[in-house]
RODO-2510 file (C-alpha; in nm, 4 decimals, decimal comma):
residues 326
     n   res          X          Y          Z
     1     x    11,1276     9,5284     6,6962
     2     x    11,0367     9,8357     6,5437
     3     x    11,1059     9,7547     6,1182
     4     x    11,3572    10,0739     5,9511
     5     x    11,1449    10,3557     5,8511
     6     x    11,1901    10,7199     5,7285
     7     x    11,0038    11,0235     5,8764
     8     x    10,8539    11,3050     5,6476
     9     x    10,9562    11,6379     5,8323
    10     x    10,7003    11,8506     5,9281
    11     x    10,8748    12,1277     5,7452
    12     x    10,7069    11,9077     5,4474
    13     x    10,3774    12,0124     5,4863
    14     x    10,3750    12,3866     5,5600
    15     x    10,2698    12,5200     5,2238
    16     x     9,9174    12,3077     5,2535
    17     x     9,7160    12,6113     5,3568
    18     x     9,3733    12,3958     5,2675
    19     x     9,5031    12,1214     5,4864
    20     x     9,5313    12,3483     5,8387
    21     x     9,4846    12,0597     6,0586
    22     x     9,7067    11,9782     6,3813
    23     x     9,8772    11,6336     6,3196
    24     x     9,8397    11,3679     6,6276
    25     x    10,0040    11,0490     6,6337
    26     x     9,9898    10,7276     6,7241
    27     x    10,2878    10,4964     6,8619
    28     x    10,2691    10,1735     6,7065
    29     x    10,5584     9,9732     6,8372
    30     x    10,7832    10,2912     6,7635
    31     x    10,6229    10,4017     6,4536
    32     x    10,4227    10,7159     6,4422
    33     x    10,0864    10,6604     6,2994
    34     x     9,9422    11,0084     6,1673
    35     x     9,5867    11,1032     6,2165
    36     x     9,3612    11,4545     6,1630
    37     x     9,1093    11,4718     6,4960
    38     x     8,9070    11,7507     6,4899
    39     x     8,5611    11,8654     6,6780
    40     x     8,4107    11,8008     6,9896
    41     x     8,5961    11,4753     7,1427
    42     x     8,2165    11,3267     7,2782
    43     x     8,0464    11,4196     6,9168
    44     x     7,9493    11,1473     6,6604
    45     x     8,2717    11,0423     6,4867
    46     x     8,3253    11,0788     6,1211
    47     x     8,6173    10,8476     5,9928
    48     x     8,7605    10,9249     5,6854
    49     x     8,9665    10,6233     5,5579
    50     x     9,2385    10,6758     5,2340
    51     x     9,3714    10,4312     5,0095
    52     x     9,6481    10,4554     4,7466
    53     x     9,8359    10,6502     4,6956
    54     x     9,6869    10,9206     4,8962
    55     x     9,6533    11,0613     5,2242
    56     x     9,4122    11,2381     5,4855
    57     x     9,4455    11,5170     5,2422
    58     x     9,1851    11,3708     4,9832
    59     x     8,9440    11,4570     5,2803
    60     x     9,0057    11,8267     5,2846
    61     x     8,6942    11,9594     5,1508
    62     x     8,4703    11,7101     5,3393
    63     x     8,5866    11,7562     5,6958
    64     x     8,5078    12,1371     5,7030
    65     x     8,0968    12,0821     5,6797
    66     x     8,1080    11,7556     5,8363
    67     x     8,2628    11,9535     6,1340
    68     x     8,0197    12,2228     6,0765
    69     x     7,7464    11,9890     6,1230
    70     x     7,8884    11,8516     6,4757
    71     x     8,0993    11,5952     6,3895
    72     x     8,4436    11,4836     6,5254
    73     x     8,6072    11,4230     6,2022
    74     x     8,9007    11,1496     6,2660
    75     x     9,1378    11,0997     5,9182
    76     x     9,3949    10,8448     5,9610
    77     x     9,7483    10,7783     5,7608
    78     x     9,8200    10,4344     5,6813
    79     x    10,1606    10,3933     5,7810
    80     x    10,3828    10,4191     5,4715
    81     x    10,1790    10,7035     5,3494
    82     x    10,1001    11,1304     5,4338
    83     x    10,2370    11,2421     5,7642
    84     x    10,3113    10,8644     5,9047
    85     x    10,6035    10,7181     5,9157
    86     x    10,7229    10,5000     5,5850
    87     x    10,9064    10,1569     5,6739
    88     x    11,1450    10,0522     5,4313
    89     x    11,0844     9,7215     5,4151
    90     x    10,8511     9,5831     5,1451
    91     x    10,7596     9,2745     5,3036
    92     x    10,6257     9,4681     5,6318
    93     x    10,3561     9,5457     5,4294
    94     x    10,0260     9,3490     5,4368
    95     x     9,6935     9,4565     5,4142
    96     x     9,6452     9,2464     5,7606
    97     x     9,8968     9,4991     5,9558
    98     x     9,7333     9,7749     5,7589
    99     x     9,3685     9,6421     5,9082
   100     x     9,5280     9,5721     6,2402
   101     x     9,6482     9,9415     6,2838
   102     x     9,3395    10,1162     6,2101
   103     x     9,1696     9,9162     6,4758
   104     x     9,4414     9,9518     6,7145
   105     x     9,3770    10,3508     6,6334
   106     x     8,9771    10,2973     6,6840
   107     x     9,0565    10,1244     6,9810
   108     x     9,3358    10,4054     7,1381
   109     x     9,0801    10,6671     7,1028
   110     x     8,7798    10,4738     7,1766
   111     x     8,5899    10,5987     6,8858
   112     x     8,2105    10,4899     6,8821
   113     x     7,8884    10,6273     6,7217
   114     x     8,1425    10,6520     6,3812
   115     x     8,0037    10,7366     6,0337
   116     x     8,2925    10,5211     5,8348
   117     x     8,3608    10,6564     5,4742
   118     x     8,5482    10,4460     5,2830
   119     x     8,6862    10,4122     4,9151
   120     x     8,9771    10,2098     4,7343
   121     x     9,1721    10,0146     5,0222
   122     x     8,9567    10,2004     5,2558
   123     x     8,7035     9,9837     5,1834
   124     x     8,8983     9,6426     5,2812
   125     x     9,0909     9,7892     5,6058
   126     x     8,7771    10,0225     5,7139
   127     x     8,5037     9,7556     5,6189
   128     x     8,6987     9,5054     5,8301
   129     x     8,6114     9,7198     6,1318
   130     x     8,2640     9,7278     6,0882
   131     x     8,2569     9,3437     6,0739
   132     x     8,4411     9,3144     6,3522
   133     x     8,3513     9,5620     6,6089
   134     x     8,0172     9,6397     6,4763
   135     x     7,8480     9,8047     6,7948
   136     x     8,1550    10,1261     6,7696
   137     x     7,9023    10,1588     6,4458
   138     x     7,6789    10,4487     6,3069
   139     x     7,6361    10,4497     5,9613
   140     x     7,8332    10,3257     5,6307
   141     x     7,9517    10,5287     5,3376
   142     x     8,0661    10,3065     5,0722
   143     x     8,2381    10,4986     4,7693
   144     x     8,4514    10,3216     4,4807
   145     x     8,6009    10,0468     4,6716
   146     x     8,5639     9,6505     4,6754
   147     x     8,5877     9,3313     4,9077
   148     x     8,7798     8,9902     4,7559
   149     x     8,4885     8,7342     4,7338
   150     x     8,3881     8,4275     4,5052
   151     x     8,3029     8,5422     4,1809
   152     x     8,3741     8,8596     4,1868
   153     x     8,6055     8,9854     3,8708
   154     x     8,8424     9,2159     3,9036
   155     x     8,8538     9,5252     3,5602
   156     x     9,1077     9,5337     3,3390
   157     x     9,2070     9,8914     3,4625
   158     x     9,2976     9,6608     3,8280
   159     x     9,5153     9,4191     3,6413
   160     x     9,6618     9,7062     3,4496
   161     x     9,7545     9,8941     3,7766
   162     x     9,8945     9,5678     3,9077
   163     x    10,1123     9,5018     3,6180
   164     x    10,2358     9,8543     3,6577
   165     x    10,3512     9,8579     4,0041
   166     x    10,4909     9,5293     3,9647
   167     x    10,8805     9,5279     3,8849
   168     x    10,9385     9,6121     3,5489
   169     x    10,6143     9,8181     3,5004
   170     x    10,6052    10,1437     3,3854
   171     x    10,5326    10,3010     3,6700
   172     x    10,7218    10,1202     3,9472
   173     x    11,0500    10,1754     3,7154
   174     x    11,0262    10,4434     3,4749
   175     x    10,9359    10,7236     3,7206
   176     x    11,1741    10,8961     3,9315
   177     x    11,2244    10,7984     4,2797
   178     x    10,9713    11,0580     4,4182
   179     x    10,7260    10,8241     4,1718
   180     x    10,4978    11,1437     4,0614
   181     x    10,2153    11,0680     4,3006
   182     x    10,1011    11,3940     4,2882
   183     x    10,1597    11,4293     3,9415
   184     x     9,9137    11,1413     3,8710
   185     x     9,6602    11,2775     4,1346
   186     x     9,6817    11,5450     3,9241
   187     x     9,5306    11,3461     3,5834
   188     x     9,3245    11,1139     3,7954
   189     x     9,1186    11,4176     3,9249
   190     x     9,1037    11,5412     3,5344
   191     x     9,3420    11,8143     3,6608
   192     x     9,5705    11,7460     3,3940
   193     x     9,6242    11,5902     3,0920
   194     x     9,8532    11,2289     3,0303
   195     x    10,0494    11,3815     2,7846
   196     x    10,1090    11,7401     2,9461
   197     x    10,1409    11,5749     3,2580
   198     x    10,2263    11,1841     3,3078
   199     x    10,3953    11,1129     2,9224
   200     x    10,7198    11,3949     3,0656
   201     x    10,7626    11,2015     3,3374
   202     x    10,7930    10,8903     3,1432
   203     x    11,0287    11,0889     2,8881
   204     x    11,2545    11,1794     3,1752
   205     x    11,0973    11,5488     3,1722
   206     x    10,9062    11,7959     3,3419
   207     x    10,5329    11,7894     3,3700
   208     x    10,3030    12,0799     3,2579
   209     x    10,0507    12,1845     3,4919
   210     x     9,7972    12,4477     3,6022
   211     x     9,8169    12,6036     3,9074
   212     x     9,5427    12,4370     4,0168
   213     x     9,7120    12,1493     3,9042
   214     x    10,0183    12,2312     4,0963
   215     x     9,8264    12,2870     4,4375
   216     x     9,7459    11,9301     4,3426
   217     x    10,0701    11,7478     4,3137
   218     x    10,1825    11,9811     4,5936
   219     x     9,9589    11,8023     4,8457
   220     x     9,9884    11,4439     4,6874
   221     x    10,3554    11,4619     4,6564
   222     x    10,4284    11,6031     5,0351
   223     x    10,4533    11,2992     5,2287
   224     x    10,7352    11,1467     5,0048
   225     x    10,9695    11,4493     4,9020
   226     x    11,3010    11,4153     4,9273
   227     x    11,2822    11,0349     5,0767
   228     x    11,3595    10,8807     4,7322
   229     x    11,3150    10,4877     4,6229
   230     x    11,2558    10,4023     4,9923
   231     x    10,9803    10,6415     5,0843
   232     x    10,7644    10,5251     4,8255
   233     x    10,7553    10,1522     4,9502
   234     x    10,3883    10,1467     5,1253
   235     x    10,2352    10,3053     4,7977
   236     x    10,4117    10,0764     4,5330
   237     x    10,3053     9,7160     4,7341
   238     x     9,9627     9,8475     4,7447
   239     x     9,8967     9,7011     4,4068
   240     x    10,0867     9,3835     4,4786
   241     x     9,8747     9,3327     4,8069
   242     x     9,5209     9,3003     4,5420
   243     x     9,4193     8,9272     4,5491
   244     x     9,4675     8,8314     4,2228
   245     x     9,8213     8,6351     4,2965
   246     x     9,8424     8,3143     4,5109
   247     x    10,0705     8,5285     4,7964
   248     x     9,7669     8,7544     4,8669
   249     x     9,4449     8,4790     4,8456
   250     x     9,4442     8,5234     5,2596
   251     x     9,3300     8,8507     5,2758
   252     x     9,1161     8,7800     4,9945
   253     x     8,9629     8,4820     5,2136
   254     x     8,9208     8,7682     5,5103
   255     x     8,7709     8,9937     5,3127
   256     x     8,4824     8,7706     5,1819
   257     x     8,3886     8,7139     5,5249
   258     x     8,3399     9,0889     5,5659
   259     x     8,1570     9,1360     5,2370
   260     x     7,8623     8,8524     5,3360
   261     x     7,8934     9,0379     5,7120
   262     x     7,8502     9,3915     5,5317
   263     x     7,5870     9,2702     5,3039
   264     x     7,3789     9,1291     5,6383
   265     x     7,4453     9,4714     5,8349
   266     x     7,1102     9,6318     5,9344
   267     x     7,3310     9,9583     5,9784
   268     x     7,2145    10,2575     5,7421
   269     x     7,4689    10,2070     5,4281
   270     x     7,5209    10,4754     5,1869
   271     x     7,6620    10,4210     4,8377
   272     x     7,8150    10,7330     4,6637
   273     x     7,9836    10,6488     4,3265
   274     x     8,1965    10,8025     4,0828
   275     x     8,0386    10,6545     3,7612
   276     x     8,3750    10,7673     3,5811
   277     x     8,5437    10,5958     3,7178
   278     x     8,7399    10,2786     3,4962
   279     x     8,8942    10,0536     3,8067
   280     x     8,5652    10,0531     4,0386
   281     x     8,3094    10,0737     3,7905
   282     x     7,9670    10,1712     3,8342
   283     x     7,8307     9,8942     3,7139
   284     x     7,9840     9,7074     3,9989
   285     x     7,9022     9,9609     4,2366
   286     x     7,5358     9,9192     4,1367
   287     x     7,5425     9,5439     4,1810
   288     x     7,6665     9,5378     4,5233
   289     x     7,4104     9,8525     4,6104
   290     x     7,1505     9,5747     4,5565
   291     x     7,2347     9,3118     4,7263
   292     x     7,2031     9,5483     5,0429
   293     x     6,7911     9,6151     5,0139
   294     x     6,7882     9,9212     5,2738
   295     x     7,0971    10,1118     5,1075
   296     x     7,0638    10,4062     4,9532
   297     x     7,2641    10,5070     4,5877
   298     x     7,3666    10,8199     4,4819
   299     x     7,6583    10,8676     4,2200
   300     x     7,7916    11,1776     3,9989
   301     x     7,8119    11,1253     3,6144
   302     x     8,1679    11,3495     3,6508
   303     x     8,3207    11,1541     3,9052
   304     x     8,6162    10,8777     3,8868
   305     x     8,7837    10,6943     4,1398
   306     x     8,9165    10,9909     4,3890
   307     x     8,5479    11,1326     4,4509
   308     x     8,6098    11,2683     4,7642
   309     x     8,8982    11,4691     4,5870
   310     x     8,7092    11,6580     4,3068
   311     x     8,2891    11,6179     4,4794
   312     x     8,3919    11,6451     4,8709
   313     x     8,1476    11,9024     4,9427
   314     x     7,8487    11,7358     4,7547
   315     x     7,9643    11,3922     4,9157
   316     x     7,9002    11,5554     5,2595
   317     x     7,6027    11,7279     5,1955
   318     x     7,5011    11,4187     5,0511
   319     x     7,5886    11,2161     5,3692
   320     x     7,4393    11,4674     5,6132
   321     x     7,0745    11,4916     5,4181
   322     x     7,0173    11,0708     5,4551
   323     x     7,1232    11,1084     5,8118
   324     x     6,8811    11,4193     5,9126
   325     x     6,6436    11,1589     5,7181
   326     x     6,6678    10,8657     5,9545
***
């Protein structure tokens, strides 16, 4: 039975003129899951996989030279997020049915020879893939993102972000029903400023942005206009789906079975890191780099967690040099 759900109209996302891509979907049991597909169908694949609380829109400024360079560049919506559908119900939402649909996608369009790129929950429902159907397989790009394992200890900006989002946190109920995604895309990406910017909202005002700013919240804030409380759903369990709480330990358990099959991949494995970055730190980033011997590391001093966002272009060049290298 398909679960209630609200659609974004289309109408939605007509002012993105740096987003020009033609949507596609995906029926998953009678909800539409939305994905960019662009170049050649038989050229490599690059997937470009989003966590929270964004969208196929943080890939915008890598998909136009990854395309240049021959790549079909494939950029998926979780459900509950961009151009996707958003069920309603918070308990539909699991970071197993998250997992499950992206391979259901990989598997619709029979993607192979794929360059993954993943970052925050990108990394735990893209990673997944790669242990799992490992031969569909090209290349890793690992940027600001995690797998649950023994021993591994989460910052205190995650247990902040959790304690947000959880009810009676600041930010899953002081912030209008819209929830200011784009707002705080806007101050992650050093865009804005918390007080000119995130502190309004929390006052029950208006923020104060640049335009650049503005273009900013414009695209982060598209997929969830005018669908109040309910639209918002997928973004705000996000948090609660980190295993740090007992309800959560079993995708923790799966995804320390994909870190120790990651770590043993002879695949080339690419680490770009945004050393700015407070929740994925680089510290971290470095550790795990390591206990991969044939990886490569490269990370920007002025980066934080949405890379791809503010360093999309240097990402991709980045990206395209190691593979012209081997």
């Amino acid at each position: 039975m398909t679960p209630p759900f609200l659609r974004t109209p289309d109408a939605g996302f007509d002012g993105l003129t740096d987003f020009p891509y033609e949507p596609h979907h995906l029926d998953l049991d009678g909800l539409q899951m939305h994905y960019v597909d662009e170049g050649p169908i038989d050229a490599p694949v690059a997937l470009l996989l989003h966590g929270m609380p964004t969208w196929s829109y943080l890939y915008r400024s890598i998909i136009p030279p990854m395309l240049a360079a021959g790549y079909r560049c494939v950029a998926p919506d979780h459900i509950g997020f961009g151009r996707s559908d958003k069920v309603t119900d918070p308990a539909w939402y699991d970071i197993d049915r998250h997992t499950r649909n992206l391979t259901r996608l990989i598997e619709a369009l029979d993607l192979r020879d794929i360059t993954i790129f993943v970052q925050d929950w990108g990394g735990p429902t893209g990673l997944a893939q790669v242990a799992t159907m490992p031969d569909r397989f090209a290349r890793l790009v690992i940027m600001n993102t995690w797998l649950h394992h023994e021993g591994y200890e989460y910052s205190p900006a995650i247990r902040s972000w959790i304690a947000q989002n959880e009810p009676g946190g600041i930010f899953r109920d002081n912030i209008p029903d819209h929830f200011g995604w784009g707002t705080l895309m806007a101050v992650a990406t050093r865009r804005a400023a918390p007080q000119d910017a995130l502190f309004p909202l929390l006052q029950g005002g208006t923020a104060t942005l640049s335009a650049a700013a503005e273009a900013v919240r414009r695209g982060y804030d598209a997929p969830f206009a005018g669908l109040g409380a309910d639209g918002v759903t997928g973004p705000r369990q996000f948090p609660l789906c980190i295993p740090v709480r007992d309800h959560a330990r079993g995708a923790g358990d799966a995804q320390a079975r994909h870190f120790a099959a990651i770590n043993a991949t002879e695949l080339p494995v690419h680490f770009v890191w945004g050393l700015a970055d407070d929740v994925f730190t680089g510290e971290w980033g470095r550790r795990w780099h390591s206990l991969i011997p044939h990886a490569t590391w490269d990370a920007f001093d002025d980066a934080a967690h949405f890379l791809q966002d503010t360093h999309g272009e240097r990402i991709a060049e980045i990206v395209l040099a190691h593979a012209a290298s081997r």
